[in-house]
DRENMAR-421790 format. One record per residue: residue in one letter; chain; y, z, x of N, C-alpha, C in turn; residue number from 1. Coordinates in steps of 0.1 Angstrom, whole numbers, plus 5000, padded with zeros to 4 digits. Each point is the difference from the previous one (the first is absolute). Layout:
<tivos>
tivo r=a, c=A, n_Y=Y, n_Z=Z, n_X=X, ca_Y=Y, ca_Z=Z, ca_X=X, c_Y=Y, c_Z=Z, c_X=X, k=NUM .
...
</tivos>
This chain:
<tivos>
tivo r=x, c=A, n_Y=7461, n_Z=7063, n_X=5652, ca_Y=4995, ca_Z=4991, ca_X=5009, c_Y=4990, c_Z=4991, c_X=4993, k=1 .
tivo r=x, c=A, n_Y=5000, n_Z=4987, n_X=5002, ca_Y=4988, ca_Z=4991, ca_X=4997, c_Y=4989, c_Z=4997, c_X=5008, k=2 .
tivo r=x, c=A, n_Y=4992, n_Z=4996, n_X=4988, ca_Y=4989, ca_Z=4997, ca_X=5002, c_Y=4996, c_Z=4994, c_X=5015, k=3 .
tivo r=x, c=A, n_Y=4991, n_Z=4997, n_X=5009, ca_Y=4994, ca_Z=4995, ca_X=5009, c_Y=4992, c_Z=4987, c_X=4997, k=4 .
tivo r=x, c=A, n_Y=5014, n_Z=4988, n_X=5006, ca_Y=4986, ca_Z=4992, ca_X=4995, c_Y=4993, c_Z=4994, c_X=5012, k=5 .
tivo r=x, c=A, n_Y=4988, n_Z=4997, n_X=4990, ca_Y=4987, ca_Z=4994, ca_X=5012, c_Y=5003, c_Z=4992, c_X=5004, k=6 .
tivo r=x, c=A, n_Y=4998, n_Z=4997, n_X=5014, ca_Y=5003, ca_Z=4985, ca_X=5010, c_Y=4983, c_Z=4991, c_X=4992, k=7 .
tivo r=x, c=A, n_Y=5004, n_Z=4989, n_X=5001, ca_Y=4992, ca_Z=4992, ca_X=4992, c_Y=4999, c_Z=4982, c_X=5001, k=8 .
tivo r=x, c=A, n_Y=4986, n_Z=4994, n_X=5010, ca_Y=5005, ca_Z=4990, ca_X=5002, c_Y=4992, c_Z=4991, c_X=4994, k=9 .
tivo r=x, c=A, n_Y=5002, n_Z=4988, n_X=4998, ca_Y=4992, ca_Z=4990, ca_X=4983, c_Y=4993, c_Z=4988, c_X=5012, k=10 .
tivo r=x, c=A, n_Y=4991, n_Z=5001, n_X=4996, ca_Y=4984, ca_Z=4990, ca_X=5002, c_Y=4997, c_Z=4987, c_X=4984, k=11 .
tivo r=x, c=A, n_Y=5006, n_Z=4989, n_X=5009, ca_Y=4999, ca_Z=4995, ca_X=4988, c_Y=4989, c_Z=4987, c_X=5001, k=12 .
tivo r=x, c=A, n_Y=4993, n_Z=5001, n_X=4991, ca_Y=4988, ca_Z=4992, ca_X=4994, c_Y=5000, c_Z=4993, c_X=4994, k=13 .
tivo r=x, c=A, n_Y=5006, n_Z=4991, n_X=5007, ca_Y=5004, ca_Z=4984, ca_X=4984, c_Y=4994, c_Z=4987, c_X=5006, k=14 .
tivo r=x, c=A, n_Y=4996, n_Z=4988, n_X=4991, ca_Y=4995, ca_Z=4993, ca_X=5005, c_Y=4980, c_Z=5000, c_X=5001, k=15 .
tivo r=x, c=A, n_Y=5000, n_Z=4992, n_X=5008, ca_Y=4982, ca_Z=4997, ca_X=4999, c_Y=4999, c_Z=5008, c_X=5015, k=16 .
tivo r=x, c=A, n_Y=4990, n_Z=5009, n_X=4993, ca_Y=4995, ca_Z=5007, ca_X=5015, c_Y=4991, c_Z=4987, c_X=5005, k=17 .
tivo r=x, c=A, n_Y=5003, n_Z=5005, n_X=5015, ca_Y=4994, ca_Z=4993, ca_X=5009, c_Y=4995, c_Z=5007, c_X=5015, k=18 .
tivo r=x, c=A, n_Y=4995, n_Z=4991, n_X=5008, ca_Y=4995, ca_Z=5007, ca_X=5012, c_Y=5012, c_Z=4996, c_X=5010, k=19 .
tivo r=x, c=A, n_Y=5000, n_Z=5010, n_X=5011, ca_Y=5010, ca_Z=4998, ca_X=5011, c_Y=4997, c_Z=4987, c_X=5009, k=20 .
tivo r=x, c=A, n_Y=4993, n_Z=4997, n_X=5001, ca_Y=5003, ca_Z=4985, ca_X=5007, c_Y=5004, c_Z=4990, c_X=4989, k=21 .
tivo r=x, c=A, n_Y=5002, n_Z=5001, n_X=4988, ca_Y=5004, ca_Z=4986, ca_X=4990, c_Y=5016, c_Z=5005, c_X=5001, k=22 .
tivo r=x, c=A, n_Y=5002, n_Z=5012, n_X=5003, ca_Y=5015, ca_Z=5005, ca_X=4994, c_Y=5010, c_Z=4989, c_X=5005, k=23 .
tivo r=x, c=A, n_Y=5001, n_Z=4994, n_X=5015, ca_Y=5006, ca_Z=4993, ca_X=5001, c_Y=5007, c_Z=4987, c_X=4991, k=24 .
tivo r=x, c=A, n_Y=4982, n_Z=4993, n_X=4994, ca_Y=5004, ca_Z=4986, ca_X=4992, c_Y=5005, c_Z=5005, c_X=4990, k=25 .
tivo r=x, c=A, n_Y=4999, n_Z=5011, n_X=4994, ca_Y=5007, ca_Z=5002, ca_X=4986, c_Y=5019, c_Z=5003, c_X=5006, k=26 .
tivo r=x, c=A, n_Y=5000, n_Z=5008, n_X=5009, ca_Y=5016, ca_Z=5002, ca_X=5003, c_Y=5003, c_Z=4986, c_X=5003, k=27 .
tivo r=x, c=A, n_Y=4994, n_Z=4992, n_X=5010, ca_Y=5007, ca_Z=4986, ca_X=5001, c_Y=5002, c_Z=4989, c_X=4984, k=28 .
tivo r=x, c=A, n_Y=4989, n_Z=5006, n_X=4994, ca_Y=5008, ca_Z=4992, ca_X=4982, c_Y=5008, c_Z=5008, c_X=4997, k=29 .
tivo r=x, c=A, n_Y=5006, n_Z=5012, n_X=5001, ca_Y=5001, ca_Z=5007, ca_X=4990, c_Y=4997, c_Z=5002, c_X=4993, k=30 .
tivo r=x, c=A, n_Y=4989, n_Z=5006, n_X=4999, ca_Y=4992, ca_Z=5004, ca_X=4987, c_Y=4998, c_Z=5014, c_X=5004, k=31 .
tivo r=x, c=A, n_Y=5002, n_Z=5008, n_X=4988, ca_Y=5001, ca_Z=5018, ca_X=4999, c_Y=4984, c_Z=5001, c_X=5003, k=32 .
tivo r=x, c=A, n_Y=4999, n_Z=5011, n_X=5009, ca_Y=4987, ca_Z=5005, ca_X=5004, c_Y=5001, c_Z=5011, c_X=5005, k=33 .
tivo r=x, c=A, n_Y=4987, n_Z=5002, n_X=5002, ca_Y=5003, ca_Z=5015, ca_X=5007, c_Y=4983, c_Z=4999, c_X=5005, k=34 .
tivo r=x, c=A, n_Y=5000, n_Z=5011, n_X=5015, ca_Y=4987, ca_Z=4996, ca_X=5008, c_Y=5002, c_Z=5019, c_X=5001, k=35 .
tivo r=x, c=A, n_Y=4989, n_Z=5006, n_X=5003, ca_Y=4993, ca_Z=5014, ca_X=5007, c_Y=5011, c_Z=5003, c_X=5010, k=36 .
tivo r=x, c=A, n_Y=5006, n_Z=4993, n_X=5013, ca_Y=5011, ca_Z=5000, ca_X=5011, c_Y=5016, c_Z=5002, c_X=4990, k=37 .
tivo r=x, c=A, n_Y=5003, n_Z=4995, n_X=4990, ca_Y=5009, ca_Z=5004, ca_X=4990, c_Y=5002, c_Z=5011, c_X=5000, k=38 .
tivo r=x, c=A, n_Y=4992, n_Z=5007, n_X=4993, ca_Y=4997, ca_Z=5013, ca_X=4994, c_Y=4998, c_Z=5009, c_X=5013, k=39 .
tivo r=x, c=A, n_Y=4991, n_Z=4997, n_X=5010, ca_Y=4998, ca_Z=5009, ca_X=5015, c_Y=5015, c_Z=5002, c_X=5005, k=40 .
tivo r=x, c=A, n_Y=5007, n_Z=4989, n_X=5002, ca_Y=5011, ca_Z=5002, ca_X=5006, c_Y=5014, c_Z=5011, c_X=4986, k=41 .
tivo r=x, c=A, n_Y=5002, n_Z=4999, n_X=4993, ca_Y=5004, ca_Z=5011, ca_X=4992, c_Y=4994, c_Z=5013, c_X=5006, k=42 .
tivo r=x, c=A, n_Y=4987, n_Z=5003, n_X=4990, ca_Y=4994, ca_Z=5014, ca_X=5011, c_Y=5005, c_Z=5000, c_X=5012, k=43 .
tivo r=x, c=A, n_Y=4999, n_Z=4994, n_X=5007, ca_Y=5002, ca_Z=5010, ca_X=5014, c_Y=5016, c_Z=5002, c_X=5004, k=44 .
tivo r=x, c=A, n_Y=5005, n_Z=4996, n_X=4992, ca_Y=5015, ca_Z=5000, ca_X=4999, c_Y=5006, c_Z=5018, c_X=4996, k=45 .
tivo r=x, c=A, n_Y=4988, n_Z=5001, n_X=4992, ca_Y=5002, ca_Z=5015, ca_X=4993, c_Y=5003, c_Z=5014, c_X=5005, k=46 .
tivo r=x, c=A, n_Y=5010, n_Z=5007, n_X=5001, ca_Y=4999, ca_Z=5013, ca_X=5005, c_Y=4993, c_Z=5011, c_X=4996, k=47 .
tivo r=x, c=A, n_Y=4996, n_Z=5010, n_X=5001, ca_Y=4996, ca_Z=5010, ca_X=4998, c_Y=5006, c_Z=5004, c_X=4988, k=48 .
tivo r=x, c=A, n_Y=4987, n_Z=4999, n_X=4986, ca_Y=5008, ca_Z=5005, ca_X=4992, c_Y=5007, c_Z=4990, c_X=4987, k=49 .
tivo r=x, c=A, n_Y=5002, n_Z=4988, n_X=5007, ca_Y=5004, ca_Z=4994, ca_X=4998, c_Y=4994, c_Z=4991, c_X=4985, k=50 .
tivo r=x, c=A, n_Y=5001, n_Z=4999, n_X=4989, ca_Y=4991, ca_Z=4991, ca_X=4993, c_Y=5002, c_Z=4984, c_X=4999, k=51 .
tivo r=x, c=A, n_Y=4989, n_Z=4997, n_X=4993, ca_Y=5001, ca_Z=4983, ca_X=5000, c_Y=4995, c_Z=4992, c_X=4989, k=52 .
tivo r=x, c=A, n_Y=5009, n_Z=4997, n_X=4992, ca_Y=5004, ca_Z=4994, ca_X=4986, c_Y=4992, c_Z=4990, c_X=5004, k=53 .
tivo r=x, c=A, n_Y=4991, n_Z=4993, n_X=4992, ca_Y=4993, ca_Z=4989, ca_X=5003, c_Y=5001, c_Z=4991, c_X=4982, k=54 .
tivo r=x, c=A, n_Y=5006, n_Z=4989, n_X=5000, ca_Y=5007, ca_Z=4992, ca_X=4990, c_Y=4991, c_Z=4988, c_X=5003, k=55 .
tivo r=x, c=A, n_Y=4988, n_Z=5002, n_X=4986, ca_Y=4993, ca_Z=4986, ca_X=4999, c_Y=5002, c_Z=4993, c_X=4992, k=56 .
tivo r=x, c=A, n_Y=4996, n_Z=4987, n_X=5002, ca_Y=5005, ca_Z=4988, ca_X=4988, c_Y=4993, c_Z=4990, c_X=5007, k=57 .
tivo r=x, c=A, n_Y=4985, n_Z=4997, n_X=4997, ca_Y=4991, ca_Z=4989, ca_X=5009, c_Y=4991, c_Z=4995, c_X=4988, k=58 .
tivo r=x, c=A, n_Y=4997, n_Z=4987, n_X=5004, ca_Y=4983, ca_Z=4998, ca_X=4989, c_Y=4994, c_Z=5005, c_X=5007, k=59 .
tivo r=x, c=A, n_Y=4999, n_Z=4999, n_X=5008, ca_Y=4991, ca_Z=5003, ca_X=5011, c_Y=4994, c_Z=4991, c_X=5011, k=60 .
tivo r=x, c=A, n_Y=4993, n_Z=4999, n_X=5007, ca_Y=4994, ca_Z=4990, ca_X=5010, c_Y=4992, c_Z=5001, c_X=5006, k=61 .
tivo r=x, c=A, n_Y=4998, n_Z=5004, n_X=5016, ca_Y=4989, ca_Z=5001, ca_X=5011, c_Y=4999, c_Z=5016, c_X=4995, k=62 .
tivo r=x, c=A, n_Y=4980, n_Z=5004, n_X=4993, ca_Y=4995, ca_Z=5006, ca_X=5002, c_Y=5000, c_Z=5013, c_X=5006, k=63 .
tivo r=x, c=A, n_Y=4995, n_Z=4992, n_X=5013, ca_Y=5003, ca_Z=5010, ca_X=5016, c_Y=5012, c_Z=5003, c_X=5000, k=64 .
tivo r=x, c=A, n_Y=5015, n_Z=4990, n_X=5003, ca_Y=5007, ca_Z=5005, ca_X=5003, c_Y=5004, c_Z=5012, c_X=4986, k=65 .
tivo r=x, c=A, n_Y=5004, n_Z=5001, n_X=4993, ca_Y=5001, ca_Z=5010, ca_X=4987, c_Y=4990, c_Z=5011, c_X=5001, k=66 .
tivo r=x, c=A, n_Y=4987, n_Z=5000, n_X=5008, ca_Y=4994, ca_Z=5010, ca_X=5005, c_Y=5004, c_Z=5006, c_X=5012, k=67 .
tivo r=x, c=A, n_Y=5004, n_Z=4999, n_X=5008, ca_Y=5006, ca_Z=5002, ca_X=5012, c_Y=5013, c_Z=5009, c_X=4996, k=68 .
tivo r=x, c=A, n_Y=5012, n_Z=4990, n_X=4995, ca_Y=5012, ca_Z=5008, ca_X=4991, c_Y=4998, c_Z=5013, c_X=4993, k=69 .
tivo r=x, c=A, n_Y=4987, n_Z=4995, n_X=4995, ca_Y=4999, ca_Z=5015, ca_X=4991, c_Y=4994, c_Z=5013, c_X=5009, k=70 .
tivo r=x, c=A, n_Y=4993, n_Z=4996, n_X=5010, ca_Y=4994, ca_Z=5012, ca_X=5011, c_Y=5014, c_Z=5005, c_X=5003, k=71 .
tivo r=x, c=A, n_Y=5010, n_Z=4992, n_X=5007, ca_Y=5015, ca_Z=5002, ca_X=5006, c_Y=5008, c_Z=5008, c_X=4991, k=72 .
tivo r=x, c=A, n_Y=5000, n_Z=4999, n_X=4989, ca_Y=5005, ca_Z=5011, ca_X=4987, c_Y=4992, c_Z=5011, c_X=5002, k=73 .
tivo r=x, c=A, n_Y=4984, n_Z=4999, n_X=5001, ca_Y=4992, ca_Z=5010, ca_X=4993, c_Y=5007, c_Z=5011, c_X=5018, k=74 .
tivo r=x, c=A, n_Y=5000, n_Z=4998, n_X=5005, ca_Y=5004, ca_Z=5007, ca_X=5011, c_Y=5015, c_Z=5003, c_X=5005, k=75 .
tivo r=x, c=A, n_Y=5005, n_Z=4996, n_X=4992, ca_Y=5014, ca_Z=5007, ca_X=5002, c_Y=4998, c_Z=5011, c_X=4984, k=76 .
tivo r=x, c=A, n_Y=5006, n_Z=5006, n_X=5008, ca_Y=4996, ca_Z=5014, ca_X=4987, c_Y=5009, c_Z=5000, c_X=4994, k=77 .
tivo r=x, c=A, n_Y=5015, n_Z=4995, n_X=4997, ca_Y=5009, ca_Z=5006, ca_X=4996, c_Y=5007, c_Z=4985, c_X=4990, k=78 .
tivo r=x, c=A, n_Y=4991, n_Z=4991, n_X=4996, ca_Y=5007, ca_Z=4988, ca_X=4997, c_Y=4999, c_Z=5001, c_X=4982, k=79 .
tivo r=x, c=A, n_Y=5010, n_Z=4996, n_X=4994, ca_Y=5000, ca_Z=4997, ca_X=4992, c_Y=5005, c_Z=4987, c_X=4992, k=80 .
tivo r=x, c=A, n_Y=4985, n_Z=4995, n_X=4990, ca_Y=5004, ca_Z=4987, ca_X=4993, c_Y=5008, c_Z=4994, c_X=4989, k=81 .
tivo r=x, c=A, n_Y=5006, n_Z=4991, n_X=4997, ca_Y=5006, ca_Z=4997, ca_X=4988, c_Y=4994, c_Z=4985, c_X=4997, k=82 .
tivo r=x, c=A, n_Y=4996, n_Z=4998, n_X=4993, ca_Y=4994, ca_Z=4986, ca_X=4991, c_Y=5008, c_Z=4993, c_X=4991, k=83 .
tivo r=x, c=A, n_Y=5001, n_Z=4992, n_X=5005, ca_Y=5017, ca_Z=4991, ca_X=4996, c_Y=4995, c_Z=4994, c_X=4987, k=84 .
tivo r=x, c=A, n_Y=4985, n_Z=4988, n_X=5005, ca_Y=4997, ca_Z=4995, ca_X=4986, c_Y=4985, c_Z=4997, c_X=5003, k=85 .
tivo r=x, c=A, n_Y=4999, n_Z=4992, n_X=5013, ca_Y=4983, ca_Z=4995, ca_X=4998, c_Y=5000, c_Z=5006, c_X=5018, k=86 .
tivo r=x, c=A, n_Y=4984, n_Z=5006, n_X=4999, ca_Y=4998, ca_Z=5005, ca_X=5013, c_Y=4985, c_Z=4997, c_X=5004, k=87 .
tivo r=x, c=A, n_Y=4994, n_Z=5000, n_X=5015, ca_Y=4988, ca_Z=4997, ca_X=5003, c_Y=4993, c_Z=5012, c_X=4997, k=88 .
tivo r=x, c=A, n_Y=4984, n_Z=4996, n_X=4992, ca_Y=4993, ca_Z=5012, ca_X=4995, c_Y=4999, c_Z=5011, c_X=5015, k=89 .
tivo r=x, c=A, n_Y=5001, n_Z=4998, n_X=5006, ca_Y=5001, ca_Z=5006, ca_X=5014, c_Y=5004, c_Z=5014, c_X=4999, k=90 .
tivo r=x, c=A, n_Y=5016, n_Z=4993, n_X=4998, ca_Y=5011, ca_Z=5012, ca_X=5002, c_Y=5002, c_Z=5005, c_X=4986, k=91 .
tivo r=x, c=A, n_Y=4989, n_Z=4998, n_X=4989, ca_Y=5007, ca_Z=5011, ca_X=4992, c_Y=4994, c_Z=5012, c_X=4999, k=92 .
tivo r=x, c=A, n_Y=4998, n_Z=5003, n_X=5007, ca_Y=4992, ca_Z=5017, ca_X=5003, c_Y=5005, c_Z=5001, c_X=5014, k=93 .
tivo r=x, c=A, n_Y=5014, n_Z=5004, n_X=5002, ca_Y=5006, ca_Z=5005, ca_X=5016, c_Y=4997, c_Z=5012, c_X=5001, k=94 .
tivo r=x, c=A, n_Y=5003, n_Z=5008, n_X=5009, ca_Y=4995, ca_Z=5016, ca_X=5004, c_Y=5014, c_Z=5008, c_X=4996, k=95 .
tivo r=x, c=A, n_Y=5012, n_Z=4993, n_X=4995, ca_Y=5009, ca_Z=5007, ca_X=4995, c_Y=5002, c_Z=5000, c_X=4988, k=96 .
tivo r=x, c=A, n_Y=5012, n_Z=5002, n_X=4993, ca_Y=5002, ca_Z=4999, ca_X=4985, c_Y=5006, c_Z=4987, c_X=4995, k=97 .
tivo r=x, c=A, n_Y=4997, n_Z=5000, n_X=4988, ca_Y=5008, ca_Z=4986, ca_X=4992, c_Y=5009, c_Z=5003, c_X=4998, k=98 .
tivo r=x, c=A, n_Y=5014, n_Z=4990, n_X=5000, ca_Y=5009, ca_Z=5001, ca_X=4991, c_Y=4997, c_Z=4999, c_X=4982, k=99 .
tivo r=x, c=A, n_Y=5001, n_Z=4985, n_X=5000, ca_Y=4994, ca_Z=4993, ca_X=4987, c_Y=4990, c_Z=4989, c_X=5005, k=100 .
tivo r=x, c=A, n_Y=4991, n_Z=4999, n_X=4989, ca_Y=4991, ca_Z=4992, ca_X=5000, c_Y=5002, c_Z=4991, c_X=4988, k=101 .
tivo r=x, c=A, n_Y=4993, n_Z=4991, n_X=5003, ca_Y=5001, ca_Z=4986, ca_X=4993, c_Y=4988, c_Z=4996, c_X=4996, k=102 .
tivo r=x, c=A, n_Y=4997, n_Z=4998, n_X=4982, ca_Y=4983, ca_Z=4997, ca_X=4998, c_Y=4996, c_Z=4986, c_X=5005, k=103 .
tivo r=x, c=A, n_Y=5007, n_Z=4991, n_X=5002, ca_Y=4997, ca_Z=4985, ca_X=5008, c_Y=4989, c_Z=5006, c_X=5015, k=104 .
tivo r=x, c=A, n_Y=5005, n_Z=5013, n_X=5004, ca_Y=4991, ca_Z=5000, ca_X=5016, c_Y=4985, c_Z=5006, c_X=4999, k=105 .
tivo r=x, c=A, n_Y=5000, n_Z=5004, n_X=4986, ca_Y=4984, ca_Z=5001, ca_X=4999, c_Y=4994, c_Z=4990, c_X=4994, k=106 .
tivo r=x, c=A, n_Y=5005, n_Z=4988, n_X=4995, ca_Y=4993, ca_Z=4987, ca_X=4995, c_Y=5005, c_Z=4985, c_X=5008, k=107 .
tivo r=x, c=A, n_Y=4997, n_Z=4998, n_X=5014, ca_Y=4999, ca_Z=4989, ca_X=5007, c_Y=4996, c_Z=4990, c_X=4997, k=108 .
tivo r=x, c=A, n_Y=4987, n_Z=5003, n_X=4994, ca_Y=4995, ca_Z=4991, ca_X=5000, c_Y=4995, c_Z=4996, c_X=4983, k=109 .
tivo r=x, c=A, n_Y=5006, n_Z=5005, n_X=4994, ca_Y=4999, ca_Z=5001, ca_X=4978, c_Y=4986, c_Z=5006, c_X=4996, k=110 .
tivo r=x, c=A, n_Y=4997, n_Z=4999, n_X=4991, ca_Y=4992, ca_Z=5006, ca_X=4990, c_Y=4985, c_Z=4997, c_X=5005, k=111 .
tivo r=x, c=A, n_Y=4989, n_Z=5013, n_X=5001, ca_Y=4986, ca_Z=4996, ca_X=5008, c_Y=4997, c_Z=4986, c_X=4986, k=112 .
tivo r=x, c=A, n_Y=4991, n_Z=4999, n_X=5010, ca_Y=4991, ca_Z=4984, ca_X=4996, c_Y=4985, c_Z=5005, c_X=4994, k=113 .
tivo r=x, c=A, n_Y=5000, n_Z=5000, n_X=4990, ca_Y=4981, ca_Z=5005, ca_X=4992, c_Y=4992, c_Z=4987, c_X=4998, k=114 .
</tivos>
């Protein structure tokens, strides 16, 4: 008999975080984004048990919103992240495990200034 595999659904993080009332003008350009209601609407999708792959690849953007995202991860207990290439300092300490990491997401912003 084989293995059991995990049901497993992907939260993806691309683009300039933003807040939920901008999300609109960025979908009307098309321009990749992603808002806190993104990410909320996945979670609650989830069944019991269920985990949630969360696939980032952002410079980053709105602050708040990327704080928010990150409470929404910190409370789903069961999510785990993958870091594609560049991610908001936010999300790189989620409450689950890494895939791989990438040394570009600890230096945003380059070399301190003396």
């Amino acid at each position: 008999m084989g293995k059991k595999v995990k049901e497993m659904k992907e939260a993806k993080i691309r683009g300039d975080i933003i807040n939920n009332d901008t999300k609109w003008i960025y979908d009307w350009l098309e321009w990749e984004s992603t808002c806190p209601n993104d990410i909320k609407s996945v979670i609650d999708t989830l069944d019991p048990g269920e985990e949630l792959r969360v696939l980032v690849n952002s410079g980053g953007g709105d602050v708040y919103a990327g704080q928010e995202i990150y409470t929404l991860l910190r409370k789903c207990k069961n999510s785990v992240a993958e870091i594609d290439s560049l991610a908001v300092v936010v999300l790189t300490c989620p409450p689950g495990k890494f895939w791989r990491e990438v040394p570009q997401v600890w230096r945003l912003w380059g070399p301190p200034v003396y």
